[in-house]
C-alpha positions as CSV (number, residue, x, y, z in Angstrom):
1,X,-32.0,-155.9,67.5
2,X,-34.8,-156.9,65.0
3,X,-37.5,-158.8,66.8
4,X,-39.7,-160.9,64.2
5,X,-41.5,-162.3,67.0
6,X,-43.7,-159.2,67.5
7,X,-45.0,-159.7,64.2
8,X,-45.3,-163.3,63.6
9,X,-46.1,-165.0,66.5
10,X,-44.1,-168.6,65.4
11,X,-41.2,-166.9,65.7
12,X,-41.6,-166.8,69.3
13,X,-40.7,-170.4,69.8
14,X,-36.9,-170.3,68.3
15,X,-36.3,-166.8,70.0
16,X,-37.5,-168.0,73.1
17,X,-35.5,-170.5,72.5
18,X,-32.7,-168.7,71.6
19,X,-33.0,-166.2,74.6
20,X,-33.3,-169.2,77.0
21,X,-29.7,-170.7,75.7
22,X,-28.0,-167.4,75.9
23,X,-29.3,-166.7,79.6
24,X,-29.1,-170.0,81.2
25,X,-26.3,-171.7,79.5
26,X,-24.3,-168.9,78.0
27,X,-24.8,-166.1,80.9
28,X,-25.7,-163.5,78.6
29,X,-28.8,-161.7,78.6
30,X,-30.1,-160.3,75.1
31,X,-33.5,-158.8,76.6
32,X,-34.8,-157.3,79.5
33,X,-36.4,-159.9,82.0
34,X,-39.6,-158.0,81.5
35,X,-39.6,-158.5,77.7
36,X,-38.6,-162.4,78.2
37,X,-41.7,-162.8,80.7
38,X,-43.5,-160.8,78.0
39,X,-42.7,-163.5,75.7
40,X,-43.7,-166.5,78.1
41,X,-46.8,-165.6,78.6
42,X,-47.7,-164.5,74.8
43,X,-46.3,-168.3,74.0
44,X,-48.9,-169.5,76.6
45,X,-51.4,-167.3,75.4
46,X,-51.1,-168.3,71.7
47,X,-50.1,-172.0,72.1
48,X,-52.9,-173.9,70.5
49,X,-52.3,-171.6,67.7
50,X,-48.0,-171.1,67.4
51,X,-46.8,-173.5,64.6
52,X,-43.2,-174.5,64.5
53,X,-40.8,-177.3,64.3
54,X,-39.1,-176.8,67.7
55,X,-42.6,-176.3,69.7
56,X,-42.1,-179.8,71.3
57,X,-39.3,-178.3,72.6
58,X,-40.9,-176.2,75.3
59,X,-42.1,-177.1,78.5
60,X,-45.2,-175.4,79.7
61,X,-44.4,-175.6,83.2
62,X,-41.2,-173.8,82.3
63,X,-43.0,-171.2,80.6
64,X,-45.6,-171.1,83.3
65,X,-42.6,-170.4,85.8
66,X,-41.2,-167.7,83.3
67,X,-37.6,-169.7,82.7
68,X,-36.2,-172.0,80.3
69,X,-33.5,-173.4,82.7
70,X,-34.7,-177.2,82.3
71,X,-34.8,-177.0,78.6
72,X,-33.0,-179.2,75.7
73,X,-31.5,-177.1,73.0
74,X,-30.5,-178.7,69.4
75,X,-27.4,-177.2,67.7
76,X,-29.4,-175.2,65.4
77,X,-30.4,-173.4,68.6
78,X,-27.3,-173.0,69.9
79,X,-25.9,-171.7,66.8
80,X,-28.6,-169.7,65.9
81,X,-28.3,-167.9,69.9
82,X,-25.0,-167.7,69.5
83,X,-24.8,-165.8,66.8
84,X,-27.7,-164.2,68.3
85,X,-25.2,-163.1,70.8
86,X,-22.6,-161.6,68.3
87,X,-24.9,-159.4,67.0
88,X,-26.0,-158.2,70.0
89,X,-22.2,-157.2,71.0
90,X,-22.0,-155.5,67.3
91,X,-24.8,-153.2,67.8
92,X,-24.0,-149.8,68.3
93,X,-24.9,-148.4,72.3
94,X,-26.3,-145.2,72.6
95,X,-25.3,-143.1,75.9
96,X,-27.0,-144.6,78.0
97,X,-26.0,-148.0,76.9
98,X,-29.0,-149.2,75.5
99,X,-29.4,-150.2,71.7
100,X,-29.8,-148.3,69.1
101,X,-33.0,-148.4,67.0
């Protein structure tokens, strides 16, 4: 799975976004746990700097706490994790189940 959020840091906002729909309201994990508490704190670390439309979005606390459980997701989030999700199911696995690079 391609990850712009390890090069552009504003992308971290919709995936996080994205990831949070998928796991709390969808029951599908797209990343390790370790990668999304990766994420929470680079978004803390970076916030005075992140730019992006859905940035009021996100709860600090919830990012404090490492979850997005609490949060209020627009369509173009769900959509966008949802197909998120079906591309994640397309990928090819290699034998020991993980994704293919």
């Amino acid at each position: 799975m391609i990850k712009p959020y390890l090069k552009n840091i504003n992308m971290l906002v919709p995936y996080y976004l994205m990831y949070s729909y998928a796991y709390y309201t969808e029951g599908e994990s797209l990343i390790e746990d370790t990668e999304f508490d990766q994420m929470c704190e680079d978004l803390l670390e970076k916030w005075d700097t992140i730019t992006h439309w859905h940035k009021h979005l996100i709860d600090l606390d919830s990012l404090r706490a490492g979850t997005g459980y609490a949060l209020q997701y627009p369509n173009r989030v769900k959509y966008a994790a949802i197909e998120l999700m079906k591309q994640h199911h397309e990928s090819p696995k290699n034998e020991n189940g993980n994704e293919n690079k």
